[in-house]
C-alpha positions in Angstrom: -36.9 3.0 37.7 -33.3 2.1 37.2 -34.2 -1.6 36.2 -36.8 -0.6 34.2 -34.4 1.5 32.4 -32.0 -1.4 32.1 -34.1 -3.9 30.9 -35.8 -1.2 28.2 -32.0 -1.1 26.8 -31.3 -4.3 26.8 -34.7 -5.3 24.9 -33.3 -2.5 22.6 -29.8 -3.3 21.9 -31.0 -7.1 21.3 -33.9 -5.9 19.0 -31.3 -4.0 16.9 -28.8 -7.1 17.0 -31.4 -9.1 16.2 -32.9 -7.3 13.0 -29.1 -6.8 11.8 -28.5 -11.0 11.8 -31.3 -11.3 10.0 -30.7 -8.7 7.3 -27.1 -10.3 6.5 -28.9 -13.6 6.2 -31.3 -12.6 4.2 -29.3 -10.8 1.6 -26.7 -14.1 1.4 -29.0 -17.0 0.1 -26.0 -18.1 -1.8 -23.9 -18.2 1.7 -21.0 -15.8 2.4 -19.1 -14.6 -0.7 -15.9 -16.9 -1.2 -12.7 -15.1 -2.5 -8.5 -16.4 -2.6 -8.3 -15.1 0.9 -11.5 -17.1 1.6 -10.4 -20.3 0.5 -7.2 -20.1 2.6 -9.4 -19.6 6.2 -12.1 -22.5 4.8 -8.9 -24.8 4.0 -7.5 -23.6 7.5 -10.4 -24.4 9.3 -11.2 -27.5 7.3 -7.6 -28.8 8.4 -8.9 -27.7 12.7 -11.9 -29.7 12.3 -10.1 -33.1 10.0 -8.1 -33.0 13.4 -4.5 -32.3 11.2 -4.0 -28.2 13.1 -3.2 -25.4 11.5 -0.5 -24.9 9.4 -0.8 -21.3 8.0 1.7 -18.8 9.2 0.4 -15.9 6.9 -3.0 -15.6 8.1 -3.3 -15.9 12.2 -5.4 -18.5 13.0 -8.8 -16.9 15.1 -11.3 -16.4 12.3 -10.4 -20.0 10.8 -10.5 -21.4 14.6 -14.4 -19.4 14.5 -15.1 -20.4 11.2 -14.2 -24.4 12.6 -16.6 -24.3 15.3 -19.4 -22.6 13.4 -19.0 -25.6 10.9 -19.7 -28.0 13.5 -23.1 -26.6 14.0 -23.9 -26.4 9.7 -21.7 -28.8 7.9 -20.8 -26.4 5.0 -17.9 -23.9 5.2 -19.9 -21.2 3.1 -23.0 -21.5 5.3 -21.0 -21.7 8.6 -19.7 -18.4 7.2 -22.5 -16.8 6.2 -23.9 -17.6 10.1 -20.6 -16.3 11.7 -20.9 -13.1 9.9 -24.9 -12.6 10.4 -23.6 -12.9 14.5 -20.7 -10.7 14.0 -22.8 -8.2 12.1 -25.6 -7.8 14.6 -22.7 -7.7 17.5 -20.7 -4.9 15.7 -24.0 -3.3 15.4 -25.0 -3.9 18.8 -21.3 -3.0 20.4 -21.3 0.2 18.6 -24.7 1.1 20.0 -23.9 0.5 23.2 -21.1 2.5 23.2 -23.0 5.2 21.6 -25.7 5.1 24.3 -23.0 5.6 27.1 -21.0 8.3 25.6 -24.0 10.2 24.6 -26.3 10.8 27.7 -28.3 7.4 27.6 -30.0 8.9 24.6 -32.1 6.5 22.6 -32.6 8.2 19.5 -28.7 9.0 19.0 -28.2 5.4 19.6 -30.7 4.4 16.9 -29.0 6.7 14.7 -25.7 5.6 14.8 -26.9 2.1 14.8 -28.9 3.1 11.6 -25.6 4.9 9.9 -24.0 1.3 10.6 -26.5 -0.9 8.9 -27.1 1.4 6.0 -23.8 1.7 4.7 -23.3 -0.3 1.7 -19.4 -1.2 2.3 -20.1 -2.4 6.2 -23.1 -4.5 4.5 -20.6 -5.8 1.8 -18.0 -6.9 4.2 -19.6 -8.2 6.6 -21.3 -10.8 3.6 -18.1 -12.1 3.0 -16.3 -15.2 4.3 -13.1 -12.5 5.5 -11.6 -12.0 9.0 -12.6 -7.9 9.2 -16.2 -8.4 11.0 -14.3 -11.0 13.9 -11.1 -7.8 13.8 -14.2 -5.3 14.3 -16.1 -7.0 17.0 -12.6 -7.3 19.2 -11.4 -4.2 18.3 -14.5 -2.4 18.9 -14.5 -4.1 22.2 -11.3 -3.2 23.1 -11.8 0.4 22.6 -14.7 0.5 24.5 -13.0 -1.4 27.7 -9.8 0.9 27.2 -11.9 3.8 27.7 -13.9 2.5 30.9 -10.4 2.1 32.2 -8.9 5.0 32.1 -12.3 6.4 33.0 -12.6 4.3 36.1 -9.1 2.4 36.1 -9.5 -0.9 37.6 -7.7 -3.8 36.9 -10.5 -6.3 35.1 -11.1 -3.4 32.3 -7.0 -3.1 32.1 -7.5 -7.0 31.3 -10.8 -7.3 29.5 -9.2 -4.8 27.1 -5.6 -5.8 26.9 -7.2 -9.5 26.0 -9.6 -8.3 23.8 -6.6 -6.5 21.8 -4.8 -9.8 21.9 -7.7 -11.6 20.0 -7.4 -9.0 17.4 -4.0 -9.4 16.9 -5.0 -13.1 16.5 -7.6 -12.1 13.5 -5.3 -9.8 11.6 -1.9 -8.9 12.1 -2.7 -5.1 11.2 -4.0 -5.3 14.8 -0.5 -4.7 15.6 -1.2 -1.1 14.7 -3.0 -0.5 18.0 -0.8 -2.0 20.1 1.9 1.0 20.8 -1.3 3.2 20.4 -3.2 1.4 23.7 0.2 1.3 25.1 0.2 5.5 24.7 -3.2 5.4 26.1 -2.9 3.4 29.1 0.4 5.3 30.2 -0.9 8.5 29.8 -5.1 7.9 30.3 -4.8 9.2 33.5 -1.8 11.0 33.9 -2.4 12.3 38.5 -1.5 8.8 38.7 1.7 7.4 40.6 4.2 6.4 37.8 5.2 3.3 39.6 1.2 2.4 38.6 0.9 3.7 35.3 4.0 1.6 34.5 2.9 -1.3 35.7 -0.4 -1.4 34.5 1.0 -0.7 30.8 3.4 -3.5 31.4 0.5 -5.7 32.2 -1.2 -4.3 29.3 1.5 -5.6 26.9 1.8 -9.2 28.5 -1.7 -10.0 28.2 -1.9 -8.0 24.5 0.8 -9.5 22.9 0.7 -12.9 24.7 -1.3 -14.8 22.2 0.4 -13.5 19.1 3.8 -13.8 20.5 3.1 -17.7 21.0 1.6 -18.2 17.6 4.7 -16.3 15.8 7.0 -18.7 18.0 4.9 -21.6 16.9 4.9 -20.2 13.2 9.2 -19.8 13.9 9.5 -23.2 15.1 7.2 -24.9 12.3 7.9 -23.0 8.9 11.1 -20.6 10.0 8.8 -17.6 8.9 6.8 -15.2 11.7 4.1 -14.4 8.8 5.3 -15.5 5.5 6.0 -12.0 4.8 9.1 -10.6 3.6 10.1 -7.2 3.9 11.1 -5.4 0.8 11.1 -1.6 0.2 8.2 -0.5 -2.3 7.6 2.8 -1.8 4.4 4.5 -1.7 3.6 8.1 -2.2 1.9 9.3 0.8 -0.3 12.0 -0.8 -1.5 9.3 -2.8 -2.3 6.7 0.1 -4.1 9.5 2.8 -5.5 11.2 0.0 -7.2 7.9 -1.1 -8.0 6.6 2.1 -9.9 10.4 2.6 -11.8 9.7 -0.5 -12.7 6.7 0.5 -14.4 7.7 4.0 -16.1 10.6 2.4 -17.7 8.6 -0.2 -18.7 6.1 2.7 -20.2 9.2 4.5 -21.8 10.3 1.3 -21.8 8.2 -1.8 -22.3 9.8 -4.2 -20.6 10.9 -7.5 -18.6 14.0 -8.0 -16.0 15.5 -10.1 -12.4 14.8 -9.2 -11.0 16.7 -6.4 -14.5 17.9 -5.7 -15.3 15.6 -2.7 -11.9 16.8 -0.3 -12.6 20.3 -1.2 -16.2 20.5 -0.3 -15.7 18.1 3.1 -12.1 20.3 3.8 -14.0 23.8 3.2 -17.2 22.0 5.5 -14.2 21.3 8.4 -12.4 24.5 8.0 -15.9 26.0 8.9 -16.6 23.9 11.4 -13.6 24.3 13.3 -13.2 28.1 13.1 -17.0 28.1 14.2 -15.8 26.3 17.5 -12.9 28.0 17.8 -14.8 31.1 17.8 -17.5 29.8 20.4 -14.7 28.6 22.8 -12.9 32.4 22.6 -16.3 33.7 23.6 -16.9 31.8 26.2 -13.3 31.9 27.6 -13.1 27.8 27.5 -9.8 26.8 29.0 -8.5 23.1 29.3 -9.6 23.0 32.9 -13.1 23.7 31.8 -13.0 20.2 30.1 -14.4 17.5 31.8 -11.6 15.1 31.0 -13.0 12.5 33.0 -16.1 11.5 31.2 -16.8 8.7 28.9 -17.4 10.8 26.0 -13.8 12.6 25.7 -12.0 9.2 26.8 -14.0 7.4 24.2 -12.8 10.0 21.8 -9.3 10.0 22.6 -8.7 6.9 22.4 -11.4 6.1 18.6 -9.2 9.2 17.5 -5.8 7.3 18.4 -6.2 3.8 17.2 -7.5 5.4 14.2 -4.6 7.6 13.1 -2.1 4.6 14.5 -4.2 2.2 11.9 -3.7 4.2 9.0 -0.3 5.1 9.9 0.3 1.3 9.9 -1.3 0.4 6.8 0.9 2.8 4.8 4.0 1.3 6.8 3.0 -1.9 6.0 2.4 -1.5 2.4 5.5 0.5 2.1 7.7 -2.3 3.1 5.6 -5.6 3.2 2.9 -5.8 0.9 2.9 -3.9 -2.0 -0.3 -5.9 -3.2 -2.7 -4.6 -0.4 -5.5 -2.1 -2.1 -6.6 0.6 -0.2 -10.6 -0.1 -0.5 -13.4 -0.8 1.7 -12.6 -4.3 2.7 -9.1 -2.6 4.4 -10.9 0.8 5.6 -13.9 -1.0 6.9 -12.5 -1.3 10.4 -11.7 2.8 9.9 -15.3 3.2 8.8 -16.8 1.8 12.4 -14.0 3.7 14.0 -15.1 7.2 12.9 -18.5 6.8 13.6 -17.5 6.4 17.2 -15.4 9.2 17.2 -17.8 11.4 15.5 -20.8 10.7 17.7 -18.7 10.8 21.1 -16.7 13.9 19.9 -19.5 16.0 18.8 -21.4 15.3 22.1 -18.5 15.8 24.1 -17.7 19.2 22.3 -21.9 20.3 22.5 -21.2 19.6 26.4 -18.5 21.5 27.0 -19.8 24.4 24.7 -22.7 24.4 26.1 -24.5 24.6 22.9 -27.1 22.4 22.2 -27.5 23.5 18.5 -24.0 21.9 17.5 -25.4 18.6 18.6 -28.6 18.7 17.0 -26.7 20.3 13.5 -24.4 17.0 13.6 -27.9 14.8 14.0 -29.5 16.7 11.0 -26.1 16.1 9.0 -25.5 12.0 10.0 -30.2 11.6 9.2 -29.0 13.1 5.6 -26.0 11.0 5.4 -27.9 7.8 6.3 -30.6 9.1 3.5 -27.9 9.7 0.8 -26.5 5.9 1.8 -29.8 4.2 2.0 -30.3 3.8 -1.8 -26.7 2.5 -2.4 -26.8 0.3 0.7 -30.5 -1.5 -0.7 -28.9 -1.9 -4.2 -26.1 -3.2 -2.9 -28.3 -6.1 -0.7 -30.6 -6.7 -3.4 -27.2 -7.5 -5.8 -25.7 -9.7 -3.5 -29.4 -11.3 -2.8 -30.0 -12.0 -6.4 -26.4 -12.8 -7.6 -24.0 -14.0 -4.8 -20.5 -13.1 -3.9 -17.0 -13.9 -5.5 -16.5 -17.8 -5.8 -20.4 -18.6 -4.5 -21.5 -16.3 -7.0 -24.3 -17.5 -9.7 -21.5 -16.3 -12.3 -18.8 -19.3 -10.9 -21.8 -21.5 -10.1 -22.8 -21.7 -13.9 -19.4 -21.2 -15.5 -18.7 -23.6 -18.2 -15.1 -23.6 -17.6 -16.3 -25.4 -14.0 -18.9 -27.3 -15.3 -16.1 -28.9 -17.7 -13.1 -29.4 -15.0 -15.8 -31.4 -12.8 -17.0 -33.3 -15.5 -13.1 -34.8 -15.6 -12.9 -38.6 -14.1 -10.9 -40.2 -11.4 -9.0 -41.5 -14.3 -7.6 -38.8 -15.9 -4.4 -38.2 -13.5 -2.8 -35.4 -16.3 -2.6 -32.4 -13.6 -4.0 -28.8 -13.7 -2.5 -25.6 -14.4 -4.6 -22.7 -14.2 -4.7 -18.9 -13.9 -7.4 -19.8 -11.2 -6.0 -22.8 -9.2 -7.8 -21.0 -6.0 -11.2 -21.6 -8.3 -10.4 -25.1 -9.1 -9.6 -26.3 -5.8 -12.7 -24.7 -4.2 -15.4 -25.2 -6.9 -14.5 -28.7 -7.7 -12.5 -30.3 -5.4 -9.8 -31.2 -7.8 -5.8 -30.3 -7.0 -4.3 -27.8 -9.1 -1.1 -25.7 -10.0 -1.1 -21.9 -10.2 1.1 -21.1 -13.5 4.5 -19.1 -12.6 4.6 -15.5 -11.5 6.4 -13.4 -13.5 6.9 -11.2 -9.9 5.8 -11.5 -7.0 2.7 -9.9 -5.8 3.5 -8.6 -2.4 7.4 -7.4 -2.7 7.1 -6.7 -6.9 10.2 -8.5 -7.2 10.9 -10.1 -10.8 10.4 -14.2 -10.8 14.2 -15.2 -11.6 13.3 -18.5 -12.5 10.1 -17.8 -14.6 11.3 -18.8 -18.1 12.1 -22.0 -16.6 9.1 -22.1 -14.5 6.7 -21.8 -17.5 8.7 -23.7 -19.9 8.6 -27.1 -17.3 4.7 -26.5 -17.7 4.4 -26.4 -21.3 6.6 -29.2 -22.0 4.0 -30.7 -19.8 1.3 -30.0 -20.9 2.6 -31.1 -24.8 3.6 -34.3 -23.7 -0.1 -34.9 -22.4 1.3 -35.1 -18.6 -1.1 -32.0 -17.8 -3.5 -29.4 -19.4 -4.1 -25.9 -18.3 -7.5 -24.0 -17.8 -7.2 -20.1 -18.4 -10.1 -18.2 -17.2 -10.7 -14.9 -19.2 -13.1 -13.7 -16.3 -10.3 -13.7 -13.9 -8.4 -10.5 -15.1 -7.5 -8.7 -11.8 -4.0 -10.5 -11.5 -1.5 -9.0 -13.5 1.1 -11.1 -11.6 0.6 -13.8 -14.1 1.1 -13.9 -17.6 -1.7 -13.7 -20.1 -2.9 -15.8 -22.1 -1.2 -14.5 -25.4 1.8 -14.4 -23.3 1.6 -18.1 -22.9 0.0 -18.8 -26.5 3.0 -16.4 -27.7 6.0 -18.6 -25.4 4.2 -22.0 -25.8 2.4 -22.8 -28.8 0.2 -24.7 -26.9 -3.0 -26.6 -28.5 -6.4 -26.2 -27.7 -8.4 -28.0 -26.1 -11.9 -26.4 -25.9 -13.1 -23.5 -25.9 -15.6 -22.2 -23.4 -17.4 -19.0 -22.5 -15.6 -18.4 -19.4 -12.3 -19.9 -20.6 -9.6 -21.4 -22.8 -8.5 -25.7 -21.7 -5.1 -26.4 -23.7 -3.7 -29.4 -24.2 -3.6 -32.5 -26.0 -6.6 -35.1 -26.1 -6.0 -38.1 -24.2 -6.5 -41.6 -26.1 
C-alpha cells in the first residue's frame, strides 16, 4: 500500500512540474524577458562558455554558471533562459508541493491548492519569465528550508549538510541570501534545544563552514582580482522604516488578493481580519487550557513553520539594512518580494495546519482552505492577463516594442566602417540588441549610494566635444524614462547644443553627418 502511495505522489508532483514548465514556455514565445540586470548574467555566461571566466564581482556567479550550461544545449542566451526558468518554475512548484504534502497530513487536495496558489499568482508567473537570478535563489532556498526542518526534526548529519549546502548555493545566486545565514545559524543552535551543547555547537559550526564556504571563496577571488568583495560600497541613505514594511505589507496583500482599493484600505481590512483571527485562537486555546507542553514541537508542521517564519522576518530585515546602507537604488516590488511571496505560502499552509492540530479544530483548517480557493479565484484573472501580455508582447529588451524600434533598426543599419563611437541613455540596449559597443553618458549621481558625480561637467563636456568634432554620435531613447540618474535630453540639448541627426519614433541620434 505504501508503494502504491509513493508512486501515486510521485506521478503527482511530476504531473504538476510538468504542466508548470510547460505554461512558462508557452507564455514566452519571444524567450525570457531581457532587462540591464539581464544582459550582465547573458554577458557573464557568454564570457564561461568563450572559455575567458568570470569576471563580475557584483553579481555572484551561479545563475550565469546555469545560464552557460543551458546555452550549450540551445545556442541562444534568451532561449537557454527561457528553458532554465520553465525548469526552475515547475521545480519551485514542485518543491513547494512537496513540502506542503508533508507538513499537512499527506493530503492531496491541500497540496493541489498550494500548488494552484503558486501558479496563479501573476508576480511568481512574471518572475519566473524573466532572464533574473530569483527562480535559481527560490529553488535553493526553498530547498534549504525544507532540509533545515527535516533536521531539526530528525537531526542527522546528511540533512545538517544537504541544507547548509543548499544555503551556500543561494548565497552564490544572490547575495541577499546572506540574510538567512545568521537566521539557519539561530535555527540549528536552538532546533532542538534537549540536545548536548557540545553537539548543538558543533553541528552549527559545521553549518557555517559548508554555508559560507562557496561565497567566502568567490569574495576572496573577487578581493584578489578587482580589490572589491561585491562592487558595492557602503554609504548611509536612510530609509524610513514605516515606509519600507508598510510597502512590503502592501505588496504581499495585493499578491494575496489583487485587487484595487482605496489607500490605506488594504492593511486595515487584512490588520482587522488578523486581529480577529488571533483573538479567535487565543480564545480557543484559553478554553481548552493549551499549554506549550501540549504542542507537539516535534512534528514537521511547527518546525517547517519556525523556521518559513524566521528566514522570512531575517529577509526583510536584510533588505531594509541593505538598502539603508548599500543600495539606495533597490525598489521594493515583486521581483525583490518574490522569494517572500513563496515563503509565506509555506508558512501559511504549515502554520494553519499545525495550529488546526493542536486545537483540535478542524473548522480552522477548512476556513483557511475556503479563504486561499477565494484568493486563488480573485488571482486567476490577473495571473491569465498577465500570461496572455507577456504571450503576445514579450518582456523588457525581447519585447516586440525593442524588436521593432526604429531607434534599433537605425544603430544596426550602421557599417563596419563607421568607427565614430556611441553614447547613449541605453548603452545596455545597444550592446544587447545590436551587437555594437557603446558608452553610457555620465551620471549626474550615482544610483546605488545617491552620491553627486564630482566630475560630471567634465564627464559630459569630453562627450559633446566629441560628438561635435564627428569622433562619436549619441542615441537618446525617449522610451527609456525610468533612470533619473542620467540627464535628460533637454539637459543635454540645454549644456551642449548638439545637432541632430535623425529623428525617430523611439528616439533622438545627434551628431554631425559623416562625409
Amino acid at each position: 500500500m505504501k508503494k502504491k502511495i509513493d508512486l501515486l505522489f510521485l506521478f503527482y508532483i511530476g504531473l504538476i512540474v510538468t504542466s508548470t514548465c510547460i505554461l512558462i514556455m508557452w507564455i514566452t514565445p519571444y524567450g525570457s524577458g531581457v532587462s540591464p540586470d539581464s544582459t550582465t548574467y547573458i554577458g557573464g555566461a557568454n564570457s564561461l562558455v568563450s572559455g575567458k571566466g568570470y569576471s563580475i564581482t557584483h553579481y555572484p556567479p551561479l545563475y550565469p554558471f546555469f545560464l552557460a550550461i543551458m546555452s550549450l544545449l540551445k545556442n541562444n542566451y534568451v532561449q537557454a533562459a527561457r528553458f532554465l526558468n520553465a525548469i526552475l518554475f515547475g521545480l519551485n512548484a514542485g518543491l513547494l508541493a512537496f513540502a506542503v504534502f508533508l507538513t499537512t497530513g499527506r493530503n492531496y487536495f491541500s497540496t493541489t491548492l498550494a500548488a494552484f496558489f503558486f501558479f496563479s499568482s501573476a508576480p511568481l508567473l512574471v518572475v519566473h519569465s524573466w532572464a533574473w537570478s530569483e527562480p535559481l535563489f527560490i529553488a535553493f532556498s526553498l530547498t534549504c528550508i525544507i532540509l533545515l526542518s527535516v533536521y531539526i526534526t530528525k537531526p542527522k548529519l546528511p540533512f545538517l549538510i544537504a541544507s547548509s549546502l543548499s544555503l551556500g548555493y543561494a548565497l552564490l545566486t544572490r547575495y541577499i541570501g546572506l540574510a538567512f545565514l545568521p537566521a539557519a545559524l539561530i535555527v540549528v543552535f536552538l532546533g532542538e534545544f534537549s540536545r548536548p551543547l557540545s553537539r548543538r555547537l558543533s553541528d552549527t559550526l559545521i553549518y557555517f563552514i559548508f554555508a559560507s564556504t562557496p561565497l567566502g571563496f568567490f569574495i576572496m577571488r573577487n578581493m584578489i582580482m578587482a580589490g572589491s568583495a561585491t562592487n558595492r560600497h557602503m554609504a548611509f541613505h536612510p530609509v524610513s522604516a514605516f515606509s519600507f514594511f508598510r510597502d512590503s505589507i502592501s505588496i504581499v496583500l495585493f499578491f494575496i488578493a489583487p485587487f484595487s482599493l482605496p489607500s490605506g484600505m488594504r492593511p486595515l481590512i487584512f490588520g482587522l481580519f488578523a486581529i480577529f483571527l488571533l483573538i479567535g485562537v487565543a480564545f480557543w486555546v484559553k478554553r481548552q487550557h493549551i499549554t506549550f507542553s501540549d504542542i507537539n514541537w516535534h512534528s514537521l508542521d511547527i518546525k517547517i513553520s519556525i523556521v518559513s517564519l524566521v528566514l522570512s522576518l531575517s529577509y526583510l530585515l536584510f533588505l531594509f539594512i541593505s538598502i539603508t546602507f548599500f543600495d539606495a537604488a533597490t525598489p521594493v516590488d515583486n521581483r525583490l518580494l518574490s522569494p517572500l511571496f513563496v515563503f509565506l505560502i509555506l508558512l501559511a499552509f504549515s502554520a494553519i495546519w499545525a495550529a488546526s492540530q493542536t486545537l483540535k479544530k478542524p473548522i480552522i483548517w477548512w476556513c483557511f482552505l475556503l479563504l486561499a480557493s477565494l484568493s486563488i479565484i480573485i488571482k486567476i484573472p490577473e495571473a491569465i492577463r498577465s500570461a496572455v501580455d507577456i504571450r503576445e508582447n514579450g518582456l523588457g529588451y525581447t519585447s516586440r516594442q525593442w524588436q521593432e524600434s526604429e531607434g534599433v533598426a537605425y544603430l544596426k543599419s550602421i557599417t563596419t566602417e563607421d568607427d565614430r563611437s556611441i553614447y547613449s541613455n541605453g548603452s545596455d540596449v545597444v550592446n544587447f540588441l545590436t551587437g555594437k559597443e557603446s558608452q553610457a553618458i555620465p551620471i549626474k549621481y550615482s544610483a546605488s549610494t545617491r552620491e553627486k558625480n564630482q566630475s560630471y561637467d567634465k564627464e559630459i563636456g569630453a562627450m559633446c566635444k566629441e560628438i561635435r568634432e564627428g569622433k562619436a554620435f549619441l542615441f537618446y531613447f525617449n522610451t527609456i524614462t525610468h533612470r533619473k540618474y542620467l540627464p535628460t535630453e533637454d539637459e543635454i540639448e540645454a549644456t551642449c547644443n548638439l545637432p541632430v541627426l535623425k529623428l525617430f519614433s523611439d528616439g533622438t541620434a545627434f551628431g554631425i553627418l559623416q562625409r
